[in-house]
PDB file of N, CA, C and O in Angstrom, chain B, residues numbered from 101:
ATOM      1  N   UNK B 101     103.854  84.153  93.846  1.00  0.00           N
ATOM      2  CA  UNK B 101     104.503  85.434  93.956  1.00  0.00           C
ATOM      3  C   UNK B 101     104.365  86.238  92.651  1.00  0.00           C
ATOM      4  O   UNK B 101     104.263  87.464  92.703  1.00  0.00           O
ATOM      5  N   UNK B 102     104.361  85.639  91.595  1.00  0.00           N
ATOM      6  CA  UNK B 102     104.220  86.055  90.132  1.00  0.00           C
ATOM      7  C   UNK B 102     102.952  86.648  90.483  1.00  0.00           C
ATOM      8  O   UNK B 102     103.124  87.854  90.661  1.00  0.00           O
ATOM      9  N   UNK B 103     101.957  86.364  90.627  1.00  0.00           N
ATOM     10  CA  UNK B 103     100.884  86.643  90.601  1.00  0.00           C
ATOM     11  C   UNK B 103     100.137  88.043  91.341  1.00  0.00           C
ATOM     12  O   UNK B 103      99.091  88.592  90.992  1.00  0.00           O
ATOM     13  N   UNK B 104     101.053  88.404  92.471  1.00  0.00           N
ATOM     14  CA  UNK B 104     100.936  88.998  93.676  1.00  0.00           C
ATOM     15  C   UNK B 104     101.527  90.067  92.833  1.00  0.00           C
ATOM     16  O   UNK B 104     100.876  91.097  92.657  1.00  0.00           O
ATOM     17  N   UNK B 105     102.534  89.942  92.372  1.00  0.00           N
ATOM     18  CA  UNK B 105     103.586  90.792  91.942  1.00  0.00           C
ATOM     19  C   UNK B 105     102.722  91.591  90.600  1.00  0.00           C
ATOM     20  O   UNK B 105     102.564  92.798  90.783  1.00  0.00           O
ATOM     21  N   UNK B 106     102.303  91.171  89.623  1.00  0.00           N
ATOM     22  CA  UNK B 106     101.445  91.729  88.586  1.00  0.00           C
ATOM     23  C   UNK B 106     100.317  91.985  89.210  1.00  0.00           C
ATOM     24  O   UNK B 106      99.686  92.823  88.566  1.00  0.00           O
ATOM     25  N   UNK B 107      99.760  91.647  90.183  1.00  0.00           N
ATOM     26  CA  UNK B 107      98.208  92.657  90.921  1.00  0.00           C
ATOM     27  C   UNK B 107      99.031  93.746  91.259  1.00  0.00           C
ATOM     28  O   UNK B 107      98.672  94.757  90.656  1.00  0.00           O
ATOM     29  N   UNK B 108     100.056  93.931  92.038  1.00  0.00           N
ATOM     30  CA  UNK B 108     100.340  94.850  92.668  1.00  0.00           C
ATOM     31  C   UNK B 108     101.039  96.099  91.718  1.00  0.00           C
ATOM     32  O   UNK B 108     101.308  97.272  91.976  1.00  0.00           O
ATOM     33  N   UNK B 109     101.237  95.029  90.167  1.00  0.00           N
ATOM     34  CA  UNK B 109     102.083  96.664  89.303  1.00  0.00           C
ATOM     35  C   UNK B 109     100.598  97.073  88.535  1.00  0.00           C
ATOM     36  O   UNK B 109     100.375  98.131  87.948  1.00  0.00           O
ATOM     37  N   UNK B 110      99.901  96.225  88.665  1.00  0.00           N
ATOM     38  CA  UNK B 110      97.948  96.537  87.641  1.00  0.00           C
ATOM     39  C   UNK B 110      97.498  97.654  88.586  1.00  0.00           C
ATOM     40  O   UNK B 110      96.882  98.644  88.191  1.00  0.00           O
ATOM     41  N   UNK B 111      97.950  97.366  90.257  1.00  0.00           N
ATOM     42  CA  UNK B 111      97.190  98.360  91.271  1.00  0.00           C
ATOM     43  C   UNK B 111      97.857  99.806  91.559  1.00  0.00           C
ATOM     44  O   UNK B 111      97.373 100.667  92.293  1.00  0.00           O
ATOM     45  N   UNK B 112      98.817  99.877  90.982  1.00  0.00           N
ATOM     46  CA  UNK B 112     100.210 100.699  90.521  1.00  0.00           C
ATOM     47  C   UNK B 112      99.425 101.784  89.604  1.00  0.00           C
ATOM     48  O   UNK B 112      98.752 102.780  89.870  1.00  0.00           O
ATOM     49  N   UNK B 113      99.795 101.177  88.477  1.00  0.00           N
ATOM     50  CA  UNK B 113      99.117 101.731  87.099  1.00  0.00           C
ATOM     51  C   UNK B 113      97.991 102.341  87.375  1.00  0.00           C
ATOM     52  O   UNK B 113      97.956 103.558  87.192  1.00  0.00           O
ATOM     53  N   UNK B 114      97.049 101.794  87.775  1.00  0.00           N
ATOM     54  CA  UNK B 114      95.042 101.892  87.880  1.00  0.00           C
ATOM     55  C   UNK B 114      95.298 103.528  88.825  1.00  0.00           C
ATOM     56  O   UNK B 114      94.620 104.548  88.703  1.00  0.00           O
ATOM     57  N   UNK B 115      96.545 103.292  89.779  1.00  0.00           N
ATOM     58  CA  UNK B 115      96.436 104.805  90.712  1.00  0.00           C
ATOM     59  C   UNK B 115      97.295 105.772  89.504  1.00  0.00           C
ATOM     60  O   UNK B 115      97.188 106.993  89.616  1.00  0.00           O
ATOM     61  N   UNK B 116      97.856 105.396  88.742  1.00  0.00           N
ATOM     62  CA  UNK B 116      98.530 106.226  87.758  1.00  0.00           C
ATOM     63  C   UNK B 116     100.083 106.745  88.455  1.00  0.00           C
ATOM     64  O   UNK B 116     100.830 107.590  87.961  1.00  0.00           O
ATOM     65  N   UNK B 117     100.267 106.109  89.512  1.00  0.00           N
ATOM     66  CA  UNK B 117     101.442 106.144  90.073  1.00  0.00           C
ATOM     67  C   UNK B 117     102.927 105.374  89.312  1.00  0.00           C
ATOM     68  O   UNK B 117     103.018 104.156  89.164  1.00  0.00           O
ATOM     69  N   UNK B 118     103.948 106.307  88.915  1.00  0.00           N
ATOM     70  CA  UNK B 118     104.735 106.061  87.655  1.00  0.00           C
ATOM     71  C   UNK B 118     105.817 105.476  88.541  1.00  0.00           C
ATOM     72  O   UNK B 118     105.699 105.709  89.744  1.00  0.00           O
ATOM     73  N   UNK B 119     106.984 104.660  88.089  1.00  0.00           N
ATOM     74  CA  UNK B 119     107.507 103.590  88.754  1.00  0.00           C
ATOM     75  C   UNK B 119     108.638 104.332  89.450  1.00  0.00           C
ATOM     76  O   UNK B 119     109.121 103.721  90.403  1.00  0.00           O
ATOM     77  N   UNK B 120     109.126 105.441  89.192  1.00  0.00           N
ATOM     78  CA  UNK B 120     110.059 106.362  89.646  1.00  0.00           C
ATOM     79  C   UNK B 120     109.426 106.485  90.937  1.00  0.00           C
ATOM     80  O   UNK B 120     109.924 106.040  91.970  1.00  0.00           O
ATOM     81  N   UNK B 121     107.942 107.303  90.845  1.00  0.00           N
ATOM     82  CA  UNK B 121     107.202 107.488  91.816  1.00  0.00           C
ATOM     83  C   UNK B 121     106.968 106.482  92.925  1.00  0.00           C
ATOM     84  O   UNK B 121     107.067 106.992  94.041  1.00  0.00           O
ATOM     85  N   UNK B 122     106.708 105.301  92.916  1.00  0.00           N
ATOM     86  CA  UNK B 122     106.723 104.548  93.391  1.00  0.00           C
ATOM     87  C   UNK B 122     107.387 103.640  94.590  1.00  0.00           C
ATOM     88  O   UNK B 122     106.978 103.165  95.650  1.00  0.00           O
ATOM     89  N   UNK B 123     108.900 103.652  93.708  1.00  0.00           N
ATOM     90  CA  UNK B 123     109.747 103.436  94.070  1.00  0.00           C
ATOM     91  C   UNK B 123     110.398 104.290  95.178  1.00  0.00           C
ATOM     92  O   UNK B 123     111.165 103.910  96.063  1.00  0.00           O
ATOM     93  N   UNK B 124     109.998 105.331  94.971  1.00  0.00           N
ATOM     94  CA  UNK B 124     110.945 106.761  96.081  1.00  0.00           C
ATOM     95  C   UNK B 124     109.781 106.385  97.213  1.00  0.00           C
ATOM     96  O   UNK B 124     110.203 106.281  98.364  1.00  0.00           O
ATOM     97  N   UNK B 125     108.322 106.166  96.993  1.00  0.00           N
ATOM     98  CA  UNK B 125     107.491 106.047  98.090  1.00  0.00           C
ATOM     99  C   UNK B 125     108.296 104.522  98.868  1.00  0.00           C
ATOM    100  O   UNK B 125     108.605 104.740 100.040  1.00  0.00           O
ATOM    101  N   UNK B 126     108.452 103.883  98.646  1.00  0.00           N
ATOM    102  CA  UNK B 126     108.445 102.429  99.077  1.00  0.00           C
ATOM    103  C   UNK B 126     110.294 102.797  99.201  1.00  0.00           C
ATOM    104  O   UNK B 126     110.592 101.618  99.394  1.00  0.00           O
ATOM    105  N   UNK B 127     111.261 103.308  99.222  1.00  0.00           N
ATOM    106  CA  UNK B 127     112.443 104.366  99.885  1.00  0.00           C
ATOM    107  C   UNK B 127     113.188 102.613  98.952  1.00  0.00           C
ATOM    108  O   UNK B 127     113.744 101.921  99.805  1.00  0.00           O
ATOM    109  N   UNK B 128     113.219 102.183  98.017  1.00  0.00           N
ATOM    110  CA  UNK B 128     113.586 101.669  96.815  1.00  0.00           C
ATOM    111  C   UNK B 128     114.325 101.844  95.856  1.00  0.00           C
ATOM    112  O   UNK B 128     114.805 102.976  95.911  1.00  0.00           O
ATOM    113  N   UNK B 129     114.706 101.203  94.875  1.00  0.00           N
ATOM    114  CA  UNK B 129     115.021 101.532  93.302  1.00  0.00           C
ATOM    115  C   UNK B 129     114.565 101.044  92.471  1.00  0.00           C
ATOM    116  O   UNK B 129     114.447  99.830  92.639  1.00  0.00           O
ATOM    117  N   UNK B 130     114.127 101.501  91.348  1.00  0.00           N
ATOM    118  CA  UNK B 130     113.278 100.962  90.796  1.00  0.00           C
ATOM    119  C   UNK B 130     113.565  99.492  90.524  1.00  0.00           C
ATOM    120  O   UNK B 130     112.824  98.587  90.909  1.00  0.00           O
ATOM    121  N   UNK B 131     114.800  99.294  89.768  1.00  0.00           N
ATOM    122  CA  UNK B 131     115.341  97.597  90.063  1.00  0.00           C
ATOM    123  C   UNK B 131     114.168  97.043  91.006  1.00  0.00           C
ATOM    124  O   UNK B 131     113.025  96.837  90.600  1.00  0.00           O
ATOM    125  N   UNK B 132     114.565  96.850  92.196  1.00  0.00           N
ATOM    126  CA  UNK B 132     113.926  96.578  93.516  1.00  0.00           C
ATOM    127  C   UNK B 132     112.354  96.716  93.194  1.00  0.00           C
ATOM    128  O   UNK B 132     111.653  95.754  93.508  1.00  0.00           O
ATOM    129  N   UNK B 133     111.888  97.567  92.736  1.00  0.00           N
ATOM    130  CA  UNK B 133     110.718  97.779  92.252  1.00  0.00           C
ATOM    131  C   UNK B 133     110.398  96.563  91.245  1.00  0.00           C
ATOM    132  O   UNK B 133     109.778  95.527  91.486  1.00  0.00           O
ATOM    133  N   UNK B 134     111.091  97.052  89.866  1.00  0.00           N
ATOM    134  CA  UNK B 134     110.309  95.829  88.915  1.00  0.00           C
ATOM    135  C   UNK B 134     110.706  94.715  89.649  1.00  0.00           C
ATOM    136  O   UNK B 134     109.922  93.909  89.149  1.00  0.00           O
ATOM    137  N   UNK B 135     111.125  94.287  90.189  1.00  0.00           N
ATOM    138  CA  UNK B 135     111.554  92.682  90.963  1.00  0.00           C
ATOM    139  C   UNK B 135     110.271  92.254  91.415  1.00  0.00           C
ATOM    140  O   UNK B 135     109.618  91.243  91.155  1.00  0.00           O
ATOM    141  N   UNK B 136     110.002  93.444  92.300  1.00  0.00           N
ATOM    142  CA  UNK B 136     108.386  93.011  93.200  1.00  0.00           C
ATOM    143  C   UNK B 136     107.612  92.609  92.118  1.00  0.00           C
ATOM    144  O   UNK B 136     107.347  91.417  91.959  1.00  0.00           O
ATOM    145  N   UNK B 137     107.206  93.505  91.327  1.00  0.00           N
ATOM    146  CA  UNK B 137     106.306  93.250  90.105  1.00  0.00           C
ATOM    147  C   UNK B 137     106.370  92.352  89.462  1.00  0.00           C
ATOM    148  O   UNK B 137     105.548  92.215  88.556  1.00  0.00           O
ATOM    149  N   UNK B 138     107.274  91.488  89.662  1.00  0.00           N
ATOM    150  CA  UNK B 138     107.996  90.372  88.917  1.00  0.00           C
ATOM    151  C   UNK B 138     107.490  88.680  90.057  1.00  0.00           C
ATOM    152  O   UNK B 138     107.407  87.455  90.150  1.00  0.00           O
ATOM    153  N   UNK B 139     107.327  89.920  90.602  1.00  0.00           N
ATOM    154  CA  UNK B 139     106.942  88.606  91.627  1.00  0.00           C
ATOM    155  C   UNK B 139     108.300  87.584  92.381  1.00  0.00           C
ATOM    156  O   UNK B 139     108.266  86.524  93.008  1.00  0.00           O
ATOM    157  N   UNK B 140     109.392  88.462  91.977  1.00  0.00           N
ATOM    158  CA  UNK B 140     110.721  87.812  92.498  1.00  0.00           C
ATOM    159  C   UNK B 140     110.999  87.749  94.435  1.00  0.00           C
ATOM    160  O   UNK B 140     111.419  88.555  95.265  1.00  0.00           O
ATOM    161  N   UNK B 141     110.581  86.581  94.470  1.00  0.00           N
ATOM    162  CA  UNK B 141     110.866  86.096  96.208  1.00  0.00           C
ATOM    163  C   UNK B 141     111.721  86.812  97.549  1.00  0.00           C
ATOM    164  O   UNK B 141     111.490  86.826  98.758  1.00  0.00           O
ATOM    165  N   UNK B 142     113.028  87.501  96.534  1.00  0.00           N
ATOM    166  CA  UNK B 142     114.139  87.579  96.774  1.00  0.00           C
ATOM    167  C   UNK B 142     113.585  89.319  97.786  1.00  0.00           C
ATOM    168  O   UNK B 142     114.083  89.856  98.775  1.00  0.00           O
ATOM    169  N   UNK B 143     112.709  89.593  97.148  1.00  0.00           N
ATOM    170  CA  UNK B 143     112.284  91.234  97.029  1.00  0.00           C
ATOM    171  C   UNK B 143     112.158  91.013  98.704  1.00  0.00           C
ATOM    172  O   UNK B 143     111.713  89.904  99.000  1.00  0.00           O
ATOM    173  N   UNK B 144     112.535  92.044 100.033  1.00  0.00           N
ATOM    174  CA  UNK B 144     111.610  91.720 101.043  1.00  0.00           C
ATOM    175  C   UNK B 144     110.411  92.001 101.449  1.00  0.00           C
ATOM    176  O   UNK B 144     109.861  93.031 101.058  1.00  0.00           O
ATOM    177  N   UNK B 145     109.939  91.333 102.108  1.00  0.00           N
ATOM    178  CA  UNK B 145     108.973  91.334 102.909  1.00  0.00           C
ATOM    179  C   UNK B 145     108.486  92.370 103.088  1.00  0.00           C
ATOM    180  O   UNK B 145     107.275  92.296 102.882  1.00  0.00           O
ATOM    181  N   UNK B 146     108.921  93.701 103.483  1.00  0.00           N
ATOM    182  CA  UNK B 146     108.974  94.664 104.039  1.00  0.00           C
ATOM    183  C   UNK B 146     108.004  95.448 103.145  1.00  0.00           C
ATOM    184  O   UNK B 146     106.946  96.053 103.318  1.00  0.00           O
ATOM    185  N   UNK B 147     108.956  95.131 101.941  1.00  0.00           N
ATOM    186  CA  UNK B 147     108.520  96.073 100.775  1.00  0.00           C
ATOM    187  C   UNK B 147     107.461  95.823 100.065  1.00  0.00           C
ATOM    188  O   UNK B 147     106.930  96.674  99.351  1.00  0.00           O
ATOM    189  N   UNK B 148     107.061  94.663 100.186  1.00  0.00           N
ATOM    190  CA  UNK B 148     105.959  94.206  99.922  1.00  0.00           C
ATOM    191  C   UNK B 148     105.010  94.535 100.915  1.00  0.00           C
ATOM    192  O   UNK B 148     103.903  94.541 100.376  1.00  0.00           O
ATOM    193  N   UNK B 149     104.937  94.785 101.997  1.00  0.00           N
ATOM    194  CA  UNK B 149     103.849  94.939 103.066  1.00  0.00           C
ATOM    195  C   UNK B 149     103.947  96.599 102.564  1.00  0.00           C
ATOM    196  O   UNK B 149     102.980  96.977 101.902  1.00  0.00           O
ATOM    197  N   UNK B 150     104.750  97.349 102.756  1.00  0.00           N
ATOM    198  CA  UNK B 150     104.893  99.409 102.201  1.00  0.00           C
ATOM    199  C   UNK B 150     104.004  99.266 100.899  1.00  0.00           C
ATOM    200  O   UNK B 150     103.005  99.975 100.780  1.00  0.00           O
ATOM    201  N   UNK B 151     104.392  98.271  99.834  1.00  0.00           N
ATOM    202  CA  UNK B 151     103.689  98.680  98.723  1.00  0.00           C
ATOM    203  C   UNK B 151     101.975  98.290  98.764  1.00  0.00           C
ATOM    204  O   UNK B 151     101.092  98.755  98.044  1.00  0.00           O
ATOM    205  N   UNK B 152     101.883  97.510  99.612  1.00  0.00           N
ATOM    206  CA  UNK B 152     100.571  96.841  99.563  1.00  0.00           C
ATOM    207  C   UNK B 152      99.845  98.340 100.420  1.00  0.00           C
ATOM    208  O   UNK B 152      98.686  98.512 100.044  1.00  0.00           O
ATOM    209  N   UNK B 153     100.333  99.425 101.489  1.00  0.00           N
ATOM    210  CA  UNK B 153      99.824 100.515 102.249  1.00  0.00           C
ATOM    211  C   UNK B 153     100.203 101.484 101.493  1.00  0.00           C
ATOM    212  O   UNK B 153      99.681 102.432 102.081  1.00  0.00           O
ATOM    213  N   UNK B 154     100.879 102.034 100.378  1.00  0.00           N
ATOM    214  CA  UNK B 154     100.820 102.591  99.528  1.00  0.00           C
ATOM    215  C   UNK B 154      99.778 102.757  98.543  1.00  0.00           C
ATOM    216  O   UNK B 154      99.535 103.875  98.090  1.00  0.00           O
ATOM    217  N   UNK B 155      99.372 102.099  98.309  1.00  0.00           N
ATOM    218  CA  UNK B 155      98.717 101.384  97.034  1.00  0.00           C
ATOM    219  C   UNK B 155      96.809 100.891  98.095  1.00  0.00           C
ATOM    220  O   UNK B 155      95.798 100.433  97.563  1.00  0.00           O
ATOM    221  N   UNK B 156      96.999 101.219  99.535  1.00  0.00           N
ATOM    222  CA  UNK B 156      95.546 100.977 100.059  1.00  0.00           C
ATOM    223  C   UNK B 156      95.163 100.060  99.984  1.00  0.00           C
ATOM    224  O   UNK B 156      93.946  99.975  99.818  1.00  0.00           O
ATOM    225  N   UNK B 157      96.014  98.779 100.066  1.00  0.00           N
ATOM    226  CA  UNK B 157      95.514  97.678 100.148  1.00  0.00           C
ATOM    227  C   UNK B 157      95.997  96.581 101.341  1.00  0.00           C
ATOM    228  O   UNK B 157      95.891  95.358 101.434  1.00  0.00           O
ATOM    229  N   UNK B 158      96.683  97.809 102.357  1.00  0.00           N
ATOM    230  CA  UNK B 158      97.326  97.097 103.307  1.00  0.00           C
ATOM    231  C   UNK B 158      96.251  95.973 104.484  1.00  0.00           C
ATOM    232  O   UNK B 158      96.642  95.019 105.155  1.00  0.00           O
ATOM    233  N   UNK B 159      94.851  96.545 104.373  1.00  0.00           N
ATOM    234  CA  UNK B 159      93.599  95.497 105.003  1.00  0.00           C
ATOM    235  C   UNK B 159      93.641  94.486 104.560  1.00  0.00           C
ATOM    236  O   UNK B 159      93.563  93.659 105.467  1.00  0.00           O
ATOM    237  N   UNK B 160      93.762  93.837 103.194  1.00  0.00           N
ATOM    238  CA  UNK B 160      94.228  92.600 102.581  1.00  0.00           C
ATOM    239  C   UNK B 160      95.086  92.272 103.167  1.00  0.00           C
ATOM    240  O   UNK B 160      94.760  91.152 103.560  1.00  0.00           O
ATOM    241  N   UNK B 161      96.798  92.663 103.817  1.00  0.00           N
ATOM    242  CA  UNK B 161      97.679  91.820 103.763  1.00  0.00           C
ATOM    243  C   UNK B 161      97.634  91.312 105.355  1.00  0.00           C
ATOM    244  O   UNK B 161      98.186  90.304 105.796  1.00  0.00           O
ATOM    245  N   UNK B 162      96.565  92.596 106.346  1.00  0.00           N
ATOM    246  CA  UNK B 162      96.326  92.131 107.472  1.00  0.00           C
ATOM    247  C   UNK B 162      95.399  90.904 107.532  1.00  0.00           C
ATOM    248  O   UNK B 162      95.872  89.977 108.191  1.00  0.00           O
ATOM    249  N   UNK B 163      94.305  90.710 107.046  1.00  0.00           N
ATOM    250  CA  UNK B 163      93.981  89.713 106.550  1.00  0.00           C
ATOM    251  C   UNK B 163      94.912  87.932 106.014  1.00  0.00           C
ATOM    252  O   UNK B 163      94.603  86.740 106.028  1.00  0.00           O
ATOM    253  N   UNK B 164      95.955  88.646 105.662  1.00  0.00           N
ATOM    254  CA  UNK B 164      96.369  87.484 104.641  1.00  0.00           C
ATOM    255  C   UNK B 164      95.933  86.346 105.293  1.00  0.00           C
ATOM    256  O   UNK B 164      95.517  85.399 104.625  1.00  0.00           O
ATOM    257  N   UNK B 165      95.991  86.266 107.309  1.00  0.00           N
ATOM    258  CA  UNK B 165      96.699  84.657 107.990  1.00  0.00           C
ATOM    259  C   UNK B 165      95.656  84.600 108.651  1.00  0.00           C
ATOM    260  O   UNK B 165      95.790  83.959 109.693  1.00  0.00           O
ATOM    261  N   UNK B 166      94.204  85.202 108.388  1.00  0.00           N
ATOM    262  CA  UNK B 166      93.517  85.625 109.220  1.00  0.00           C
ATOM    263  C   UNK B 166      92.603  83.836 109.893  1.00  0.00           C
ATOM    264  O   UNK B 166      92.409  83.098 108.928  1.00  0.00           O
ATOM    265  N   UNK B 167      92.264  83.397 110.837  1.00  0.00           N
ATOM    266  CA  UNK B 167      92.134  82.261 111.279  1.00  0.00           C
ATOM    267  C   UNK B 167      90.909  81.698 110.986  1.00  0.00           C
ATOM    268  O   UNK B 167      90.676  80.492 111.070  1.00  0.00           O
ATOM    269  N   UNK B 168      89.709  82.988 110.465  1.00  0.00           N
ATOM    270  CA  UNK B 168      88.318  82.344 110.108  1.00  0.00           C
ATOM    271  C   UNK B 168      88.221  82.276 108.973  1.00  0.00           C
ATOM    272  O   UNK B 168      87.091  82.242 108.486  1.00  0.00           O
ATOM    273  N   UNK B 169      89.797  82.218 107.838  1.00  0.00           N
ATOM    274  CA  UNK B 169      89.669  81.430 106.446  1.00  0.00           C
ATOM    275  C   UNK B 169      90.662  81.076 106.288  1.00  0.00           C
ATOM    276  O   UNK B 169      91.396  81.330 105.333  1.00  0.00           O
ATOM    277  N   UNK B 170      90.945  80.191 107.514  1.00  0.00           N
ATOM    278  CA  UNK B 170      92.122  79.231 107.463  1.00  0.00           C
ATOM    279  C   UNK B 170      91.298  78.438 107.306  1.00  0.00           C
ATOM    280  O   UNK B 170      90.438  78.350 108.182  1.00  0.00           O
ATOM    281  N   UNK B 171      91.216  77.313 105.817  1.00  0.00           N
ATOM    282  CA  UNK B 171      90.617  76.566 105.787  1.00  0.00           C
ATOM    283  C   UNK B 171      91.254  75.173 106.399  1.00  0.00           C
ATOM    284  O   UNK B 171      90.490  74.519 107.110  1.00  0.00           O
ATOM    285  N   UNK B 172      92.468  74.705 106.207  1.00  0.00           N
ATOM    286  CA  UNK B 172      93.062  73.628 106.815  1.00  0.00           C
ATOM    287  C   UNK B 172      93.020  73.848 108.239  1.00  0.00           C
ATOM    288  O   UNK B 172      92.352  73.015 108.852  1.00  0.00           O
ATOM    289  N   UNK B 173      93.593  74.809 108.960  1.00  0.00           N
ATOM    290  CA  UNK B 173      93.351  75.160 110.543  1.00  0.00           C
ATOM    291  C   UNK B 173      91.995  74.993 110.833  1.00  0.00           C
ATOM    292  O   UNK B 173      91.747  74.474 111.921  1.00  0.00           O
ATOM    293  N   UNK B 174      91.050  75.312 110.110  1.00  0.00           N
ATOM    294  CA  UNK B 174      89.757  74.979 110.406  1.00  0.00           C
ATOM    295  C   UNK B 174      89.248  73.729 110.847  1.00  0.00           C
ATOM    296  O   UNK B 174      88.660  73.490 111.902  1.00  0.00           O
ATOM    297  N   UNK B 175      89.543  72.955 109.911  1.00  0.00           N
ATOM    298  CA  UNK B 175      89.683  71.700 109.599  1.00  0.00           C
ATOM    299  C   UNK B 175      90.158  70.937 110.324  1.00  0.00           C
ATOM    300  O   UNK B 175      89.495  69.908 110.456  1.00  0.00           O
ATOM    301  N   UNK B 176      91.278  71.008 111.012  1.00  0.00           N
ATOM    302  CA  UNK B 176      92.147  70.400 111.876  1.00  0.00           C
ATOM    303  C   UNK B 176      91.414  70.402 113.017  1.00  0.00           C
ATOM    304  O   UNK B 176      90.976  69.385 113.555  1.00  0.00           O
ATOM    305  N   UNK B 177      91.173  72.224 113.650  1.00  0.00           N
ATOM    306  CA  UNK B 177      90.096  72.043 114.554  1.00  0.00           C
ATOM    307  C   UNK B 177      88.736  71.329 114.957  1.00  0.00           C
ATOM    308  O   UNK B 177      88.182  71.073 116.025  1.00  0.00           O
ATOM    309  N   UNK B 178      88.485  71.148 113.768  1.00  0.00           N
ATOM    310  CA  UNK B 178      87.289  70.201 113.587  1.00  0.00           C
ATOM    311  C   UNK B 178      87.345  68.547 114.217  1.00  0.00           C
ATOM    312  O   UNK B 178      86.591  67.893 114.938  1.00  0.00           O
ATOM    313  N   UNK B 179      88.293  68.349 113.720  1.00  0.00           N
ATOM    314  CA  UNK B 179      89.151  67.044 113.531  1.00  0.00           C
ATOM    315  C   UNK B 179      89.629  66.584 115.079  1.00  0.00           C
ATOM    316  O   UNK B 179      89.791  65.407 115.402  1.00  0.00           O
ATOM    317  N   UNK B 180      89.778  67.454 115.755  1.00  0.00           N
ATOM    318  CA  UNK B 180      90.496  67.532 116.926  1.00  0.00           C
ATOM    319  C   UNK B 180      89.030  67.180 117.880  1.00  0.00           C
ATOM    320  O   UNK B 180      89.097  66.311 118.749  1.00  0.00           O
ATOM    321  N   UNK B 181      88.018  67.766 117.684  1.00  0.00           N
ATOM    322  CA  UNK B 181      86.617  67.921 118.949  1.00  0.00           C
ATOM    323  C   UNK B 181      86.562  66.427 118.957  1.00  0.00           C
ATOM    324  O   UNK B 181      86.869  65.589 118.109  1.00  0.00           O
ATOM    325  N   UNK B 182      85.952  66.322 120.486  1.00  0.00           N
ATOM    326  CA  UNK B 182      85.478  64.824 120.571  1.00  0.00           C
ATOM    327  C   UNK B 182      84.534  64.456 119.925  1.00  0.00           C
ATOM    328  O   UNK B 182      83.848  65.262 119.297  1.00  0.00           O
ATOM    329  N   UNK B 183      84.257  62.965 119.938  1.00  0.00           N
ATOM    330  CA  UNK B 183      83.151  62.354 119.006  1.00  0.00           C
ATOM    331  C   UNK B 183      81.727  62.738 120.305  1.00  0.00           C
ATOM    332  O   UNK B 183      80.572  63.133 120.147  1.00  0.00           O
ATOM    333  N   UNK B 184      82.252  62.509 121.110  1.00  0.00           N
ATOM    334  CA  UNK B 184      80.909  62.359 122.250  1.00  0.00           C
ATOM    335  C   UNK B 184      81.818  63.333 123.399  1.00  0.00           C
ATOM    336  O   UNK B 184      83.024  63.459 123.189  1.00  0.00           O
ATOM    337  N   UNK B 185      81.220  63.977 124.555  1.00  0.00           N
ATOM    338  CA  UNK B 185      81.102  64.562 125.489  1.00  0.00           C
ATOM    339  C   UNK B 185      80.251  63.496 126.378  1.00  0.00           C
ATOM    340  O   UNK B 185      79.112  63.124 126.095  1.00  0.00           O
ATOM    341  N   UNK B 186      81.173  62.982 127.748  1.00  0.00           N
ATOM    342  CA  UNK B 186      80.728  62.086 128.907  1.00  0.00           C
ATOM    343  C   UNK B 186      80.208  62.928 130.167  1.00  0.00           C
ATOM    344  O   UNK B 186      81.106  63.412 130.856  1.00  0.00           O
ATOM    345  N   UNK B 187      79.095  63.136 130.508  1.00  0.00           N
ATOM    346  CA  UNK B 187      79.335  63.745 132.023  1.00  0.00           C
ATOM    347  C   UNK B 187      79.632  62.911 133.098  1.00  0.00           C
ATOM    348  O   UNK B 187      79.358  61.724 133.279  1.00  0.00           O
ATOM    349  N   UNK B 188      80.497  64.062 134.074  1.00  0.00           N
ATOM    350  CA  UNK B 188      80.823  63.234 135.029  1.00  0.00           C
ATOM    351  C   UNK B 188      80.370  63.115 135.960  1.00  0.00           C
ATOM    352  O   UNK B 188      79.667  64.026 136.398  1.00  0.00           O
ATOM    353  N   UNK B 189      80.584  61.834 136.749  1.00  0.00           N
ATOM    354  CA  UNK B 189      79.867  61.915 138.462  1.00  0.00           C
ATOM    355  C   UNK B 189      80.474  62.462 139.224  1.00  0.00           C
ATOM    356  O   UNK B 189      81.691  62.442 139.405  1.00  0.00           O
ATOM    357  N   UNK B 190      79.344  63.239 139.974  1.00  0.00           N
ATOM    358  CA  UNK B 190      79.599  64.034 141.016  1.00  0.00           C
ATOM    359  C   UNK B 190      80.048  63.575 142.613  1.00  0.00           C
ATOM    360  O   UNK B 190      80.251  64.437 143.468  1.00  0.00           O
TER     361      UNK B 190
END
């Protein structure tokens, strides 16, 4: 979340969008604001998905669960196919 939270105040900055500004977009306070940036858990969901479409990066967060880089789901699927395929009599 730390991590998420400082891309998202670097992707902030880079638009030159000032934290007042920001904050009124994403209907916030700034508090609430540096929290996100902070990467604090507590922040919701919500506001994190507004700031990520603010900021034009909301295709990433559609992405986030996306199933062809689920690498463990992948995996599992894999795991799951039979060893052999029997045909049957007719």
């Amino acid at each position: 979340m730390r991590k998420l939270g400082r891309e998202l105040a670097l992707a902030r900055r880079k638009r030159g969008i000032s934290t007042q500004d920001m904050a009124s977009r994403l209907f916030v306070s700034r508090d609430t604001l540096w929290r996100l940036e902070r990467g604090d858990p507590t922040v919701a969901s919500g506001t994190l998905a507004t700031a990520a479409f603010v900021l034009q990066l909301h295709d990433r967060l559609a992405n986030l669960a996306a199933p062809g880089t689920d690498a463990l789901g992948l995996s599992l699927d894999e795991n799951r196919l039979p060893k052999r395929i029997r045909r049957t009599q007719p």
